[in-house]
C-alpha positions in Angstrom: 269.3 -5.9 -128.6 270.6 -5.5 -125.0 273.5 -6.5 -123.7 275.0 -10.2 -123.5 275.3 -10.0 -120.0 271.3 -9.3 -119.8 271.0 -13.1 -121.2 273.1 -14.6 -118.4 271.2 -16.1 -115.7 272.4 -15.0 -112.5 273.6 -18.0 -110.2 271.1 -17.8 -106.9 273.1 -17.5 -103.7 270.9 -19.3 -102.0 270.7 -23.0 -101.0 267.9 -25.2 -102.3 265.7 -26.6 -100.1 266.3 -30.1 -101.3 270.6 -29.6 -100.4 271.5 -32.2 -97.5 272.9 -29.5 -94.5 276.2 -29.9 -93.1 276.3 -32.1 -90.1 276.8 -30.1 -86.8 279.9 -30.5 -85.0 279.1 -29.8 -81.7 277.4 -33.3 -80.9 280.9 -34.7 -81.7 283.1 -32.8 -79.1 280.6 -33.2 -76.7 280.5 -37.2 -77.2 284.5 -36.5 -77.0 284.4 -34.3 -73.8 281.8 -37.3 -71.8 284.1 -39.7 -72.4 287.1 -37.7 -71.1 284.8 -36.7 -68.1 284.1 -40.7 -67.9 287.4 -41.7 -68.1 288.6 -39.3 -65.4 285.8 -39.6 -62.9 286.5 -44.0 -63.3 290.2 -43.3 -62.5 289.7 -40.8 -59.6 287.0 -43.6 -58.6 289.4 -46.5 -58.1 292.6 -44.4 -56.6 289.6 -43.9 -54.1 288.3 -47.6 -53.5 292.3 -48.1 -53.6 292.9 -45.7 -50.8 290.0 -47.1 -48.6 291.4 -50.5 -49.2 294.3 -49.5 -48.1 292.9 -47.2 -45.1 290.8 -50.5 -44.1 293.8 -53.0 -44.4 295.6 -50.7 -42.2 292.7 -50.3 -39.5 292.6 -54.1 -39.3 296.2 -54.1 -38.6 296.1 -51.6 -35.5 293.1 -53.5 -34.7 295.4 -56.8 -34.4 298.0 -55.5 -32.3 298.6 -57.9 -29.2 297.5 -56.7 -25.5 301.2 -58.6 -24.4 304.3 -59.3 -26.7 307.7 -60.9 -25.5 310.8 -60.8 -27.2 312.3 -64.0 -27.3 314.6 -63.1 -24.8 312.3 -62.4 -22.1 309.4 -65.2 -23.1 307.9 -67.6 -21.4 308.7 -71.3 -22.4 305.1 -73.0 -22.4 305.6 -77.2 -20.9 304.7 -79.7 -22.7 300.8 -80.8 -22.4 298.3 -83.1 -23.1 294.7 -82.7 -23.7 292.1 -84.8 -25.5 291.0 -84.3 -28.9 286.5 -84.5 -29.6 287.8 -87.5 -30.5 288.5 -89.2 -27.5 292.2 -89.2 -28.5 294.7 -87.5 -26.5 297.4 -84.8 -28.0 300.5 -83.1 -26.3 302.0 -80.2 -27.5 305.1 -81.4 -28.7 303.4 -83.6 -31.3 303.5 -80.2 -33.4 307.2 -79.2 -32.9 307.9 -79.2 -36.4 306.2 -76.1 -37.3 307.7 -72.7 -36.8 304.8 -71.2 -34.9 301.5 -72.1 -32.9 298.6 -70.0 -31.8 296.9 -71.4 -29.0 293.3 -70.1 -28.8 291.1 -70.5 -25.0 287.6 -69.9 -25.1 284.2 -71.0 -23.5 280.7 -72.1 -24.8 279.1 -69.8 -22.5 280.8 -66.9 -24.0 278.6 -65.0 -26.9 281.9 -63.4 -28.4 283.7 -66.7 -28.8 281.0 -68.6 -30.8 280.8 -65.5 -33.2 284.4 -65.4 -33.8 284.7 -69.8 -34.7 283.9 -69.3 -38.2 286.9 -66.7 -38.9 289.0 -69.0 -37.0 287.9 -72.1 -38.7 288.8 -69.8 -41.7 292.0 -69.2 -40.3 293.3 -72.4 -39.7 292.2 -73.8 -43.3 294.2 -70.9 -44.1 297.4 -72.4 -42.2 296.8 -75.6 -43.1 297.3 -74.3 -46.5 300.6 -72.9 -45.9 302.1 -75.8 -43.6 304.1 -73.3 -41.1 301.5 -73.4 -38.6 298.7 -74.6 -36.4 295.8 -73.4 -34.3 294.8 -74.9 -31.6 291.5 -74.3 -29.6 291.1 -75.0 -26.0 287.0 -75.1 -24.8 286.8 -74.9 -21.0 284.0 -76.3 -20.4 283.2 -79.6 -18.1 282.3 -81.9 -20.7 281.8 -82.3 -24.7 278.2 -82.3 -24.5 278.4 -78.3 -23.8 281.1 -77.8 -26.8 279.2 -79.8 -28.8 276.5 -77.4 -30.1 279.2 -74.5 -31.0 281.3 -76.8 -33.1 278.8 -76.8 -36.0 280.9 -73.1 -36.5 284.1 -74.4 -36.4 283.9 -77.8 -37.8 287.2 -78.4 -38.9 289.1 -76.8 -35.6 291.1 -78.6 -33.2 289.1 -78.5 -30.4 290.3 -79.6 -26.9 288.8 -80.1 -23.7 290.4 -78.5 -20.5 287.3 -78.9 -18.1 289.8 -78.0 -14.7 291.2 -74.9 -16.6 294.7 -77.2 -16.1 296.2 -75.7 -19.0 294.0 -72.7 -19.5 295.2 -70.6 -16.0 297.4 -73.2 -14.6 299.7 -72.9 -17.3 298.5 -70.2 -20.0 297.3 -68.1 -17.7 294.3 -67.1 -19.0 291.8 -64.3 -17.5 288.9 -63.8 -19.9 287.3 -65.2 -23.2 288.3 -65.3 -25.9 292.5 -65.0 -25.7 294.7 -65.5 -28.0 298.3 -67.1 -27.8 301.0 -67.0 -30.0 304.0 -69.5 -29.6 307.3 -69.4 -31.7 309.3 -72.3 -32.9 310.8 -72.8 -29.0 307.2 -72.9 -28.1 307.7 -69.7 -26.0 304.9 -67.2 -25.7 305.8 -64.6 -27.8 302.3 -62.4 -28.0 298.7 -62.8 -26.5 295.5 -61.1 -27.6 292.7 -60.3 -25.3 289.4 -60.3 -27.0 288.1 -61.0 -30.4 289.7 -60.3 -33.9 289.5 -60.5 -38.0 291.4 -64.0 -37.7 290.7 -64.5 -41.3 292.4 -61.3 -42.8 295.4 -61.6 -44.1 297.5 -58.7 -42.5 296.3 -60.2 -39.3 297.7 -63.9 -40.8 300.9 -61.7 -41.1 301.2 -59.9 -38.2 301.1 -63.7 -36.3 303.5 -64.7 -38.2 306.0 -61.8 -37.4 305.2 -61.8 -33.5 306.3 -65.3 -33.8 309.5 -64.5 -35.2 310.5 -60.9 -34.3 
């Protein structure tokens, strides 16, 4: 007889075949470290939008700042006026005297820049309609409504007035060139004027108005 131990089967130290394997790890922490890559690159992605925002916001701001200002000290007091509405009604100045500011806009139908610009200042003036501190008013030189007629169609809802003797555009405005831009404070004193077009319908140029009005 042989030993007892002869009769024990020795245990294989190998794995069957048939044995589910261990799943791998390494998918796992690479699902974990794509998400942490995700995460970051979306954060570092909006600080970035946020700082072109901002970088943009502030552009349009230098962009806004007047060709004249006035403190109210030194302004100019604009008279009282009347001009007539595309109505056929006439409207003076001091029919607005309630509000704390007014911008006064001059332009011409035969100027390419100031038909681009109506639709931003129709969207400005919806904009202070809104808010009830202010009004814009548009004055066309031109010699008669049938020129102003065709732009209107950009600026439907402007006040639109009709200065075909450039009476109130030069004679008392002063105006140069089209488009320009005037900004009168509570005493209806010309606090700020802007030469050329602008983003009318942003809102830090909304603000800046506002402030040359009141500053």
């Amino acid at each position: 007889m042989g030993y007892r131990g002869d009769m024990v089967r020795k245990t294989p130290s190998h794995t069957s075949p048939m044995s589910p394997a261990a799943p791998p790890r390494f998918p796992i922490f690479a699902w974990v470290v794509g998400l942490l890559l995700v995460g970051l690159m979306s954060t570092l992605f909006a600080r970035s939008l946020a700082d072109v925002r901002e970088a943009s916001a502030q552009a349009r701001h230098r962009f806004a700042a007047p060709n004249f200002e006035a403190s109210a000290t030194h302004a100019a007091a604009v008279p009282d006026f009347a001009l007539t509405d595309r109505f056929g009604q006439e409207v003076r100045l001091s029919r607005f005297a309630s509000l704390d500011y007014l911008l006064v806009h001059i332009w011409t139908p035969d100027c390419d820049t100031c038909l681009a610009e109506l639709p931003a200042l129709a969207e400005l003036d919806h904009q202070l309609s809104q808010e009830g501190r202010a009004a814009l008013l548009t004055i066309a030189v031109a010699d008669n409504w049938e020129r102003v007629a065709p732009a209107l169609s950009q600026g439907a809802d402007l006040r639109v007035f009709l200065d075909p003797e450039d009476r109130v555009a030069k004679g008392i405005f002063g105006a140069q060139q089209y488009p320009e831009m005037f900004v009168l404070d509570k005493q209806r004193r010309i606090r700020a004027r802007f030469d050329g077009p602008r983003p009318w319908n942003t809102v830090s140029v909304r603000q800046f108005l506002a402030q040359c009005a009141q500053n």
